[in-house]
C-alpha positions in Angstrom: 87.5 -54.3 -48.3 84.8 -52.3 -46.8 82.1 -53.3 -44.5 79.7 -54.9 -46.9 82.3 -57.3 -48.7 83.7 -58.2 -45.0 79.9 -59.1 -44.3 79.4 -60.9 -47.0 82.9 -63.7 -46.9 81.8 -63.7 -42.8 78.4 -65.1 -44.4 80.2 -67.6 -46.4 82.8 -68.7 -44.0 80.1 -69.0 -41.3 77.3 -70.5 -43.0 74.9 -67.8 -41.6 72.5 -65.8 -42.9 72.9 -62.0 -43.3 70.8 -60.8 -40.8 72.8 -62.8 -38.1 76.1 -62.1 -39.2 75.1 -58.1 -38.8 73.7 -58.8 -35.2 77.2 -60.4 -34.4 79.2 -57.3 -36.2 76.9 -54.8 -34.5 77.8 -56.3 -31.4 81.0 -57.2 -31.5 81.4 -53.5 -33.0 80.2 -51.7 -30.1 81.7 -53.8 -27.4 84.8 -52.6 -28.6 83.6 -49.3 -28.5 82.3 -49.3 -25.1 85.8 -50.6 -24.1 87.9 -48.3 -26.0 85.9 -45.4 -24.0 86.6 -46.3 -20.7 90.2 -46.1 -22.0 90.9 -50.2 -21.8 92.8 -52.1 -24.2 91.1 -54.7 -26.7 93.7 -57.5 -27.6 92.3 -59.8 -30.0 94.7 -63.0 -30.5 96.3 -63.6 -33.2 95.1 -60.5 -34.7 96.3 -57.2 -32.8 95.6 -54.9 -30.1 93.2 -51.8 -29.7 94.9 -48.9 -27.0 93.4 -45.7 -26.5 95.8 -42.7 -26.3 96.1 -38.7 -25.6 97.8 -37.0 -28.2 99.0 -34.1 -26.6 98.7 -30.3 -27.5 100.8 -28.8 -30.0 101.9 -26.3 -31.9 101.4 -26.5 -35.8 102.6 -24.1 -38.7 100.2 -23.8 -41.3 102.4 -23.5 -44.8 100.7 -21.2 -46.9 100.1 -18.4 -44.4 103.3 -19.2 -41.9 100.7 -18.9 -39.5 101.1 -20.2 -36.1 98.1 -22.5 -34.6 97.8 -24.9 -31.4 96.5 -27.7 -31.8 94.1 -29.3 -28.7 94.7 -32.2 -27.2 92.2 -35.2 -28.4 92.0 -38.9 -28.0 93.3 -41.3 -30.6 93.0 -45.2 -31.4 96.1 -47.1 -32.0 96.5 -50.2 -33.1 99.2 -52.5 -32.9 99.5 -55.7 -35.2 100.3 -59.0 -33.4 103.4 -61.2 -34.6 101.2 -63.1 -37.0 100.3 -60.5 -38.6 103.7 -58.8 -39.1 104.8 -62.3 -40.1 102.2 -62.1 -42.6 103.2 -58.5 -43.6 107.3 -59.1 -44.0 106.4 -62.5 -46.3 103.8 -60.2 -49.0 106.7 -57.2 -48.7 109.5 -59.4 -49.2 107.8 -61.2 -52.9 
């Protein structure tokens, strides 16, 4: 599902016309942002949980050449499902 489809069952669920539903993805969008960049979690309930994290420096081998390379440290989103969600996951997985 890409961001257009998800806009478009939010307008249907909802009731609302596009132009609303935008305003409220827009914001909700970048109120996670700001969060995630002053390194707080976002736990949404029922849903999951937003954690920014250092991936440290390291050392890669590229395969064609052998060649040696390091890697700089950079920050990375994880996310981490909540139970209903895993719930959700193990019941599709297990058809």
């Amino acid at each position: 599902m890409n961001h257009k489809s998800f806009l478009e069952q939010l307008q249907i669920r909802l009731g609302k016309d596009r132009g609303e539903i935008d305003g409220y993805m827009s914001a909700f969008l970048q109120i996670m942002k700001e969060r995630c960049a002053q390194m707080d979690v976002v736990s949404i309930q029922g849903f999951g949980s937003f954690e920014p994290k250092k991936k440290l420096e390291r050392v890669v081998v590229n395969p064609a050449t052998g060649k040696r390379m390091l890697v700089p440290p950079k920050m990375i989103l994880a996310f981490k499902p909540g139970s209903a969600i895993k719930t959700k996951l193990k019941m599709l997985s297990s058809k």
